[in-house]
MARKE-557392 format. One record per residue: x, y, z of N, C-alpha, C in turn. Coordinates in steps of 0.2 Angstrom, whole numbers, plus 2048, in hexadecimal, padded with zeros to 3 digits. Layout:
REM MARKE-557392
XYZXYZXYZ
...
//
This chain:
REM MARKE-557392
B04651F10B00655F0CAFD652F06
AF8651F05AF3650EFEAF6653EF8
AF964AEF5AFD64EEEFAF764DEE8
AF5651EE5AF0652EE2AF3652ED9
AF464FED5AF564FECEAF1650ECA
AF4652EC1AF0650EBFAEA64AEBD
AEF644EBEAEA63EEBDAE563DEC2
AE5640EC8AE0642ECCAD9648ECA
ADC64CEC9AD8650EC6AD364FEBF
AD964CEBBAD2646EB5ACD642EB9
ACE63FEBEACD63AEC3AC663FEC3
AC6643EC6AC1648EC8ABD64CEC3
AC064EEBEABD652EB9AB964CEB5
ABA645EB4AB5640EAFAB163DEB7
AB063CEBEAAC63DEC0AA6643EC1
AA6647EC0AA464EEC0AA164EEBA
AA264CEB1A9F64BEAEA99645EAE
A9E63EEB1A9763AEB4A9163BEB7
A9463EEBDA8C643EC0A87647EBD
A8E64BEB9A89650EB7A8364DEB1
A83645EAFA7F643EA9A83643EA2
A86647EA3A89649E9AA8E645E97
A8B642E92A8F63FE8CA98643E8C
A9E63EE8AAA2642E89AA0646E82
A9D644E7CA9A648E78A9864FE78
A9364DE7EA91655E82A95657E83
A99655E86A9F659E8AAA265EE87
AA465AE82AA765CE7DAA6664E77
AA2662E77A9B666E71A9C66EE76
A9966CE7BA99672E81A9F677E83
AA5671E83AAC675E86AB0676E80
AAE674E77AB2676E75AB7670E72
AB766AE74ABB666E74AB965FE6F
ABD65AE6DAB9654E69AB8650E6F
AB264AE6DAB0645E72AB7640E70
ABB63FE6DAC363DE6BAC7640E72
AC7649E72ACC64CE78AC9648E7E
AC3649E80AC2646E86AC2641E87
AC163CE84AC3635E85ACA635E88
AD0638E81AD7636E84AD8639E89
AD263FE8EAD7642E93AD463FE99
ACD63CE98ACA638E9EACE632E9D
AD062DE98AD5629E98ADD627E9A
ADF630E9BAE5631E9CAEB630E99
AE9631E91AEE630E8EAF3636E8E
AF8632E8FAFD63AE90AFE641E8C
AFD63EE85AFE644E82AF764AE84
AF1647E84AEA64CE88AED64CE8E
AEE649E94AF264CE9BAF6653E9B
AFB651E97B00656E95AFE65DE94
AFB65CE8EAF8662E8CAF2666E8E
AEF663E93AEA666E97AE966BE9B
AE5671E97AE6676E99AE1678EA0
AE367EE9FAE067FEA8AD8684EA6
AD9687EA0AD2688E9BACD682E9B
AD067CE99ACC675E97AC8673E9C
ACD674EA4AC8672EA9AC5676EAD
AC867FEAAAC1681EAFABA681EA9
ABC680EA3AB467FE9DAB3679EA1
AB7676EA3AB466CEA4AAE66EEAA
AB0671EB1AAF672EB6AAA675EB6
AA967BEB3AA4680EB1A9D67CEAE
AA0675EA9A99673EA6A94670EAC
A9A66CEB0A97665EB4A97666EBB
A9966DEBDA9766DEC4A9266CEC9
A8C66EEC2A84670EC5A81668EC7
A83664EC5A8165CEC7A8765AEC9
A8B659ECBA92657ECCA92656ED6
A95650ED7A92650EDEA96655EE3
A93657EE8A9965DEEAA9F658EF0
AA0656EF0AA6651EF3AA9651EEC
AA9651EE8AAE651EE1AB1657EE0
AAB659EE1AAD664EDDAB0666EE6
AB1663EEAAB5665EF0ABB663EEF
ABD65DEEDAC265BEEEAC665CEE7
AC265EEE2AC6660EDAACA667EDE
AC266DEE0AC7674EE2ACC673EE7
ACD66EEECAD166DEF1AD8669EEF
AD6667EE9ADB661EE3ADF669EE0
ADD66EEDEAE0671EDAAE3676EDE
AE0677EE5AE367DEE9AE867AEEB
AEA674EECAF2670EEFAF566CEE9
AF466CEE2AF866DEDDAF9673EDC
AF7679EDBAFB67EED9AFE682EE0
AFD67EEE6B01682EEBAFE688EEE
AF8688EECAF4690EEFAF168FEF6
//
């Protein structure tokens, strides 16, 4: 079975903002967050892993879908149906 984490899922969520064009800046401005937050959590710095909420990445997902290649955004929503077991 496709064991699917979070550090896969940042994997996913900072390519998706790649595609989508947008500055972590942007990102940020848009979702709420500082370009500081997204760095540590495209980074993977534990303390942003941890506390990563599941608001942050549907704002995250909601911003950068629209450009984000759909081979990402299939395997992000495929990434999270078999992390939360649904």
């Amino acid at each position: 079975m496709y064991k699917y984490d979070k550090a896969k899922m940042v994997d996913d969520l900072k390519q998706m903002r790649l595609d989508s064009g947008m500055s972590q800046k942007a990102l940020g401005q848009r979702i709420g967050l500082s370009r500081e937050t997204i760095v540590a959590i495209e980074n993977k710095y534990p303390g942003a892993i941890a506390t990563l909420e599941m608001d942050t990445v549907k704002l995250w997902f909601r911003a950068c879908k629209g450009k984000a290649d759909p081979s990402i955004l299939l395997r992000f929503k495929n990434g999270l149906i078999a992390f939360f077991g649904v």
